[in-house]
C-alpha positions as CSV (number, residue, x, y, z in Angstrom):
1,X,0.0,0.0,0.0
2,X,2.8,2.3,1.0
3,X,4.2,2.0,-2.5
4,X,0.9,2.2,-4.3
5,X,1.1,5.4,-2.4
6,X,4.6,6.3,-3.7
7,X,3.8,5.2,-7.0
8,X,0.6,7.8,-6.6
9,X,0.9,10.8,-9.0
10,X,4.1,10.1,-11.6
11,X,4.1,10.4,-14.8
12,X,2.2,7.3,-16.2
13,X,2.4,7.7,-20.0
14,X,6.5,7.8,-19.1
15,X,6.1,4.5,-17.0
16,X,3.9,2.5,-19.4
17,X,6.2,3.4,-21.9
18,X,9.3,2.0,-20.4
19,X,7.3,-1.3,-19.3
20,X,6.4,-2.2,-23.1
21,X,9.8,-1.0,-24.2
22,X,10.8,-3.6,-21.7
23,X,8.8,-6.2,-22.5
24,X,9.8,-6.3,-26.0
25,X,13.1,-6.4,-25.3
26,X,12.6,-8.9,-23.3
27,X,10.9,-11.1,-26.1
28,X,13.3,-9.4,-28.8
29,X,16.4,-10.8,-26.7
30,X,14.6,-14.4,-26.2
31,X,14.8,-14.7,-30.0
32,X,17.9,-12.9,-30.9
33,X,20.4,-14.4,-28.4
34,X,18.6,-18.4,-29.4
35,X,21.2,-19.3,-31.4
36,X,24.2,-17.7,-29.4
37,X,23.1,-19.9,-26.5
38,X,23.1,-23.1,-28.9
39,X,26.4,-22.4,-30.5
40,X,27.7,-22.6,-26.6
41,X,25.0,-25.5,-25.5
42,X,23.6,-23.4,-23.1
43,X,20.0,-23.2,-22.2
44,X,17.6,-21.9,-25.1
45,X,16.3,-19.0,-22.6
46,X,20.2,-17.9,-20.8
47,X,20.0,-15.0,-21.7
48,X,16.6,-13.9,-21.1
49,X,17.0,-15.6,-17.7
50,X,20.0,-13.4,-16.9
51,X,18.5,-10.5,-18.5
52,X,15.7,-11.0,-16.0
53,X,17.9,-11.3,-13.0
54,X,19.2,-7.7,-13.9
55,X,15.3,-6.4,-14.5
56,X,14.8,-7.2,-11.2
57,X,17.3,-5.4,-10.0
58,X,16.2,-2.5,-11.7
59,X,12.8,-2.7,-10.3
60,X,14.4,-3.0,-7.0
61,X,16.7,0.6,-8.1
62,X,13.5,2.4,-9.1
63,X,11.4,1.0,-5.9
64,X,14.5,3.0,-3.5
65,X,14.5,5.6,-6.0
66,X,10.8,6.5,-5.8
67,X,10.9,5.9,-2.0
68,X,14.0,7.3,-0.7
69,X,14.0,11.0,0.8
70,X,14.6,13.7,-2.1
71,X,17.8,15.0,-0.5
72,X,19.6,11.7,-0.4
73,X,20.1,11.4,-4.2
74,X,21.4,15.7,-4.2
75,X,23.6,15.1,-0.8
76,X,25.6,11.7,-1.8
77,X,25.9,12.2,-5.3
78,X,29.2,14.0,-5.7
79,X,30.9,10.6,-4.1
80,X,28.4,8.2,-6.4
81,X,30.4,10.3,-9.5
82,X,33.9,9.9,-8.2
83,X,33.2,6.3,-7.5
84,X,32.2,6.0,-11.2
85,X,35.2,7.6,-12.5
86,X,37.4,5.5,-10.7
87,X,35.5,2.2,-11.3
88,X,36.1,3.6,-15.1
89,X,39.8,3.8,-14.6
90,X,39.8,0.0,-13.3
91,X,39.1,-1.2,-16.5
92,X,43.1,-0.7,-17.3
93,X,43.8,-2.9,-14.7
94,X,43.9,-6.6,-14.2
95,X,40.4,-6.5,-13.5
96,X,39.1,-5.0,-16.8
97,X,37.7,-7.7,-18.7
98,X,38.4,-7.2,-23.0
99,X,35.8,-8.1,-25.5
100,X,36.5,-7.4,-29.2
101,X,39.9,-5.6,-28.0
102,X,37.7,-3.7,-25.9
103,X,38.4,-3.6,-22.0
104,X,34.7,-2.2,-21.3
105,X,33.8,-4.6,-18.5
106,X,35.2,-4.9,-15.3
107,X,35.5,-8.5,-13.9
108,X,35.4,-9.2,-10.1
109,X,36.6,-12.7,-10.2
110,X,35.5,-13.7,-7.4
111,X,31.4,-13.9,-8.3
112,X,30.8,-14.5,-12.2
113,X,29.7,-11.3,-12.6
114,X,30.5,-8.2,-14.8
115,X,29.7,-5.4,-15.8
116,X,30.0,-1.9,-17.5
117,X,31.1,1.1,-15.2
118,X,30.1,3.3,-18.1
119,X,26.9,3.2,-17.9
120,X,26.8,3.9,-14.5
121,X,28.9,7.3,-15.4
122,X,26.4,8.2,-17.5
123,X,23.7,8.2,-14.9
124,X,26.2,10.0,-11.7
125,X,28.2,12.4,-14.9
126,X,24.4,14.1,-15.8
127,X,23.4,14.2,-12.4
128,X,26.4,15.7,-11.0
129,X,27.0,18.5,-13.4
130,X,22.9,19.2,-13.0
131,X,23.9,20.1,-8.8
132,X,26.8,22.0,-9.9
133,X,25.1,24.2,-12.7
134,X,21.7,24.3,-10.3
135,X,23.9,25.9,-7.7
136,X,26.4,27.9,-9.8
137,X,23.4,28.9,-12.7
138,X,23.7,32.8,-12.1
139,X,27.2,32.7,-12.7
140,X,27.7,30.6,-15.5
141,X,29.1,33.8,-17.7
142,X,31.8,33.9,-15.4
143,X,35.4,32.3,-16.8
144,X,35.3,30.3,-13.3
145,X,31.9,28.7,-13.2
146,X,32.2,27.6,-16.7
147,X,35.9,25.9,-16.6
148,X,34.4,24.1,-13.7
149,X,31.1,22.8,-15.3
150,X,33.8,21.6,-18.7
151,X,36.2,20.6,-16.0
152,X,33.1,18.2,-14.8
153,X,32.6,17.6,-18.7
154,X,36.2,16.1,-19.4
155,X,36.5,14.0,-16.5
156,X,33.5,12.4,-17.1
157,X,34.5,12.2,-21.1
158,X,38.2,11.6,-21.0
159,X,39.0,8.5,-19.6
160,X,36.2,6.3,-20.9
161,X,37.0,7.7,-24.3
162,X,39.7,5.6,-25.5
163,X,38.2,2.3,-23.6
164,X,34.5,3.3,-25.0
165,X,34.1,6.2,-27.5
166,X,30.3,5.5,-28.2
167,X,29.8,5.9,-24.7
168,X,31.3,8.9,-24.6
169,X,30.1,10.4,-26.9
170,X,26.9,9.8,-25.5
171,X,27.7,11.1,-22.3
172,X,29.7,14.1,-24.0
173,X,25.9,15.0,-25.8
174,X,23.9,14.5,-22.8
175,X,26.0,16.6,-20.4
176,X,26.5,19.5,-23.6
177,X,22.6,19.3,-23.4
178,X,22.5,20.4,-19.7
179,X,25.3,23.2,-20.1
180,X,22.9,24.5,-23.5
181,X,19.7,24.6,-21.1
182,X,21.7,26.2,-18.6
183,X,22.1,29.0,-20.9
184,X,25.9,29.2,-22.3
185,X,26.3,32.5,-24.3
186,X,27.7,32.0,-28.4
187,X,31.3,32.2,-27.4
188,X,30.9,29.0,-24.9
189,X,29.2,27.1,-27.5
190,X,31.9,27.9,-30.1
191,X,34.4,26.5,-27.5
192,X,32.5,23.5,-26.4
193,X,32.0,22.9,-30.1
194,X,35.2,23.3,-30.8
195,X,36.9,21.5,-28.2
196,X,34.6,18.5,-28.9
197,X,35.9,18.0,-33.0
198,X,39.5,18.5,-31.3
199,X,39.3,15.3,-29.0
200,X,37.2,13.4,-31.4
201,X,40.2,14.3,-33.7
202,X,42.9,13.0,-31.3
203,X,41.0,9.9,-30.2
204,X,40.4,8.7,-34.3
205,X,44.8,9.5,-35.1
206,X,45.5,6.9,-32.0
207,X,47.0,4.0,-34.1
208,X,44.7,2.0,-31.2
209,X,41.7,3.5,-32.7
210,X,42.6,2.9,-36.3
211,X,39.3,0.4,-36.3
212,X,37.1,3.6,-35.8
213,X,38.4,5.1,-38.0
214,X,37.8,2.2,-40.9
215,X,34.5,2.4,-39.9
216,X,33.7,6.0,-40.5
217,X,36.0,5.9,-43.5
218,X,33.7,3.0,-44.6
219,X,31.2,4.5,-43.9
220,X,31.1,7.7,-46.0
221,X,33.0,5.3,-48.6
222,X,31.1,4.4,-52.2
223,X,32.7,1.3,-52.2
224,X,30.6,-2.0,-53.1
225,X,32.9,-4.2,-51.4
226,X,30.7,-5.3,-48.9
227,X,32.7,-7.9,-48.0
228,X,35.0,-5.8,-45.7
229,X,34.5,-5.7,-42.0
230,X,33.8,-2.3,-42.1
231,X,30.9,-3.0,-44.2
232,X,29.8,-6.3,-43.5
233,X,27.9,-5.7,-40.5
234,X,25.5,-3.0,-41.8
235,X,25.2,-4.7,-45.2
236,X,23.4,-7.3,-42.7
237,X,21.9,-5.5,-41.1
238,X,19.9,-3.8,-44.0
239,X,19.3,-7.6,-45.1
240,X,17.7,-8.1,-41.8
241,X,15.0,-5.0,-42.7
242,X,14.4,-5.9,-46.7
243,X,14.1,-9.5,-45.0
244,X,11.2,-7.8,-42.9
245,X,9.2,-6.1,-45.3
246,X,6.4,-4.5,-43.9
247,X,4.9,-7.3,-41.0
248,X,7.7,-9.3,-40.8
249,X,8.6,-13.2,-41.1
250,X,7.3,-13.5,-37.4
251,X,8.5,-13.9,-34.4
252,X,11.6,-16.6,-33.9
253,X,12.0,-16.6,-37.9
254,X,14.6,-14.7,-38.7
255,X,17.4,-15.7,-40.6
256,X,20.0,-13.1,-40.4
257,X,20.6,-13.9,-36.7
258,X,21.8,-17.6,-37.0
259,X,25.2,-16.8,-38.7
260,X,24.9,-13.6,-41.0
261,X,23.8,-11.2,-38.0
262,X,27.2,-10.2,-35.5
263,X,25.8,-8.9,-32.0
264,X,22.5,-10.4,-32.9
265,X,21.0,-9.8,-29.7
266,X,23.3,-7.1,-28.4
267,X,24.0,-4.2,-31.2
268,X,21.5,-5.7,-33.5
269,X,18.6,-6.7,-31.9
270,X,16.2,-3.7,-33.9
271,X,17.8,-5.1,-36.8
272,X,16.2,-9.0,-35.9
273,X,12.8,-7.1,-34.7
274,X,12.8,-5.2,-38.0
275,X,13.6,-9.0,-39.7
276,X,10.8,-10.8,-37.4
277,X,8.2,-8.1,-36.9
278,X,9.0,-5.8,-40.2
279,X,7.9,-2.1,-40.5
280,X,4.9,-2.1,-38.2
281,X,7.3,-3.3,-35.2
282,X,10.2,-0.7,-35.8
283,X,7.6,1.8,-36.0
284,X,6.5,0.6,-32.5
285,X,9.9,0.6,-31.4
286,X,10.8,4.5,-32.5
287,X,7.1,5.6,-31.5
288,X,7.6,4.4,-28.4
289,X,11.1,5.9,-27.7
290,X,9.8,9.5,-29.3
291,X,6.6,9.1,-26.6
292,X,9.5,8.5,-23.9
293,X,11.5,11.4,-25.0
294,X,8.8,13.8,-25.1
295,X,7.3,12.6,-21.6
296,X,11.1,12.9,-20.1
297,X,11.6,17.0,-21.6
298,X,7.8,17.7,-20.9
299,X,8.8,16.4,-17.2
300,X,12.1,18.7,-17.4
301,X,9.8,21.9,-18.4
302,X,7.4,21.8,-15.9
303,X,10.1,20.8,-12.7
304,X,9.9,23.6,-10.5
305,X,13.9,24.0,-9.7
306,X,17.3,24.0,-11.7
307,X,18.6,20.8,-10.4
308,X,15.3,19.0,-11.3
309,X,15.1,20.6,-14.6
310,X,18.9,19.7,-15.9
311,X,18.7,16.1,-14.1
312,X,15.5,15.3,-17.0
313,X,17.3,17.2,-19.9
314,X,20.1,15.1,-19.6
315,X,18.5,11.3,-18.4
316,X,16.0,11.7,-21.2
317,X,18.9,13.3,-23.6
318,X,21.2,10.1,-22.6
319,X,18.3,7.7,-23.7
320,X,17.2,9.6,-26.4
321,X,21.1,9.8,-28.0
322,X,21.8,6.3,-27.0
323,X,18.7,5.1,-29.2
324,X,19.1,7.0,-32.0
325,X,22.4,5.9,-32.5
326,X,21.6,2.1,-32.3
327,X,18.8,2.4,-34.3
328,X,20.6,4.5,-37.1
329,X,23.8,1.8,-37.2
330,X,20.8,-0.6,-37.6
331,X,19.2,1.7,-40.6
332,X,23.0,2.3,-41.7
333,X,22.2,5.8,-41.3
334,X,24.7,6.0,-39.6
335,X,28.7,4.2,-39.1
336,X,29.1,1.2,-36.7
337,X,29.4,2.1,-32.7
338,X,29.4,-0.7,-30.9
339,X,26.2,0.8,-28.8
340,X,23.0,-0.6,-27.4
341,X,19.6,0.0,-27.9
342,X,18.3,1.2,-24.1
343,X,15.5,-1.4,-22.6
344,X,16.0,-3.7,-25.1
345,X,19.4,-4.9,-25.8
346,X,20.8,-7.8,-23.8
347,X,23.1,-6.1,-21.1
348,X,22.6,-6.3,-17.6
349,X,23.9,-2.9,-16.1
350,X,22.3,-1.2,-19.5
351,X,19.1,-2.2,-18.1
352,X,19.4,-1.4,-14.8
353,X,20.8,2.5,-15.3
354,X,18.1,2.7,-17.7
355,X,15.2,1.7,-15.5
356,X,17.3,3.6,-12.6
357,X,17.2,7.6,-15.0
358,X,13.4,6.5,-15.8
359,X,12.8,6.1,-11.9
360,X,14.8,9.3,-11.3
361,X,12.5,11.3,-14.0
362,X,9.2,9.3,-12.5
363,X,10.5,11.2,-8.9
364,X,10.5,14.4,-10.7
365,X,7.3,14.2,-12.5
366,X,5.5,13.5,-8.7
367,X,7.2,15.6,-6.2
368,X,8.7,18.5,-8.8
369,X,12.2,17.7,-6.7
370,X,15.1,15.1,-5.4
C-alpha cells in the first residue's frame, strides 16, 4: 500500500512506456540471443533468464528511487560520481575484462559477474553537473563557473574515451545538453564545439583507434565491397529490414541472426525485430522511444527547480542519443558504434541504469524535486 502510495501521482504515460519497451526487449532478446546460446550449448532461454535477474534489480533501483528521501540522491551524489570515475579507470587494470579488444567490462573474479562502469557514469556524470550548474546557474558567464562545469565535462568524457568512444560520446551530448539549457552564451558554445571535434580528432589518429576510424572511412565510402568488415555488418543488417518487409517473417523466424547477423542480440537486436516483426514493429519501437522522449523534456519543463530541470534534460537526452544511435547503425544511417539499444538490448547494467534515470525522472514528474 505504502508503495501504491509512492507510486501515486508520476508520470504514467513515461512509466507504461518504459514497461512495453521492456517487454519487448525482453521477447526481442529471447529470440535474438537463441542461437548464441546453442552455439555454446547453453540453455535456449540464458540470456533472457539473466536478462531477467538484472530487470529485477532494476525494479528493485526504481522501488528505493521513488521511496527514498529527495535529499539523499542531491547530498551523496558527488561521491556516487567519483566512484564511477574511478570504477572507469579500473578497466586498465587486471580487472578489466576485453571483448573485441575492448576492455569495457570490469570483472570481479571472485562472483561470475561483470559489468559496465560506463553506464553507470552516465547516470552520476548528468546528475552531478545538474547540482553544480543548479547551484552555480547565475554565474555561469563567469570564466570560473564555466571551466568548472567543462572541467566536470572532461573528466566524465576523458577517460572512458579511449576504452568506450560511443559511450562517450553519449555522455559528451547529454551533459552539452544540460550546459545549452543552462544557458551558455555563443562564445561557450563555439568552444565546447570546438573542443569536442579537437578530442574526437585525437581519439580517431590513436593508431589503437585505427578500427574507428575504418568504420567511418567505410562508412562515407562508395565502395561496393561489402565484404569488408567495415561493411559487413551494416550490409546485414539492412538484409535483416528488406528481409522484414512491412509485417515481418514473425517472431523466432529470422534468418539473419543464425550466422549472417554479428551482435545479434546485443547491437543488433532492432535489426532482428525489424527481420521478425518488419515495418509495423520498428515503428513501434521509435514511436515508443519519441513518446518517452517527449514525456522525459515535458517532465524537465514543468520541474519547479534548476537541479530537477537539468537532471531530466540530460537522463532523457542520454536515452534519447543512445537510441538513436543504435537504431541509425541498424538503418545504416549511420557508421558502426558498438552501442545498445536502451530497454531492449541484452546487457545487464544497461538495463538497470536505464530503468534507474526512468525512476529518477518518475520522482521528478511527482514531487517536482530530489
Amino acid at each position: 500500500m505504502k508503495l501504491k502510495r509512492d507510486m501515486k501521482d508520476v508520470d504514467l504515460v513515461l512509466l507504461i512506456t518504459m514497461i512495453l519497451l521492456i517487454v519487448i526487449g525482453l521477447i526481442a532478446v529471447t529470440s535474438a540471443s537463441f542461437p548464441t546460446a546453442k552455439k555454446y550449448n547453453l540453455n535456449s532461454f540464458h540470456y533472457l533468464i539473466r536478462q531477467g535477474v538484472f530487470l529485477i534489480l532494476g525494479i528493485i533501483a526504481m522501488v528505493f528511487i521513488i521511496r527514498v528521501p529527495r535529499s539523499v540522491i542531491y547530498k551523496n551524489i558527488t561521491w556516487l560520481f567519483i566512484l564511477s570515475v574511478i570504477l572507469v579507470l579500473l578497466l586498465w587494470t587486471p580487472l578489466g575484462s576485453a571483448k573485441k579488444g575492448q576492455a569495457r567490462w570490469i570483472d570481479l573474479k571472485v562472483i561470475p559477474l561483470k559489468f559496465q562502469p560506463s553506464d553507470l557514469l552516465k547516470l552520476t556524470s548528468i546528475i552531478f553537473l545538474s547540482k553544480y550548474l543548479s547551484k552555480n546557474i547565475y554565474t555561469l558567464k563567469e570564466a570560473r563557473t564555466f571551466i568548472t562545469a567543462v572541467a566536470i565535462m572532461g573528466v566524465s568524457v576523458g577517460p572512458i574515451m579511449i576504452k568506450d568512444f560511443s559511450t562517450a560520446v553519449v555522455i559528451g551530448v547529454s551533459l552539452f545538453a544540460i550546459l545549452l539549457a543552462a544557458g551558455i552564451d555563443k562564445k561557450q558554445f563555439l568552444f565546447l564545439v570546438v573542443l569536442g571535434i579537437i578530442l574526437v580528432y585525437i581519439i580517431l589518429k590513436d593508431p589503437e583507434n585505427e578500427f574507428r576510424l575504418k568504420r567511418i572511412l567505410g562508412f562515407v565510402s562508395d565502395s561496393t565491397d561489402y565484404q569488408t568488415s567495415e561493411k559487413y555488418q551494416a550490409r546485414q543488417s539492412l538484409y535483416a529490414f528488406a528481409l522484414g518487409g512491412y509485417s515481418g517473417v514473425g517472431l523466432f523466424r529470422s534468418r539473419q541472426k543464425y550466422t549472417n547477423l554479428p551482435e545479434a542480440y546485443t547491437d543488433f537486436i532492432f535489426s532482428v525485430m525489424a527481420e521478425e516483426f518488419g515495418f509495423i514493429g520498428t515503428f513501434i519501437i521509435i514511436l515508443l522511444f519519441i513518446i518517452y522522449i517527449y514525456r522525459g523534456y515535458m517532465i524537465s519543463y514543468k520541474a519547479t527547480n534548476y537541479f530537477d530541470k537539468f537532471t531530466a534534460i540530460g537522463l532523457t537526452t542520454y536515452i534519447g542519443i543512445q537510441a538513436f544511435f543504435n537504431m541509425g547503425v541498424c538503418a545504416k544511417l549511420l557508421p558502426v558504434t558498438g552501442i545498445t539499444l536502451p530497454f531492449i538490448s541484452y546487457g545487464g547494467t544497461a538495463l538497470v541504469m536505464a530503468i534507474a534515470s526512468t525512476a529518477i525522472l518518475l520522482k521528478i514528474s511527482k514531487e517536482g524535486t530530489i
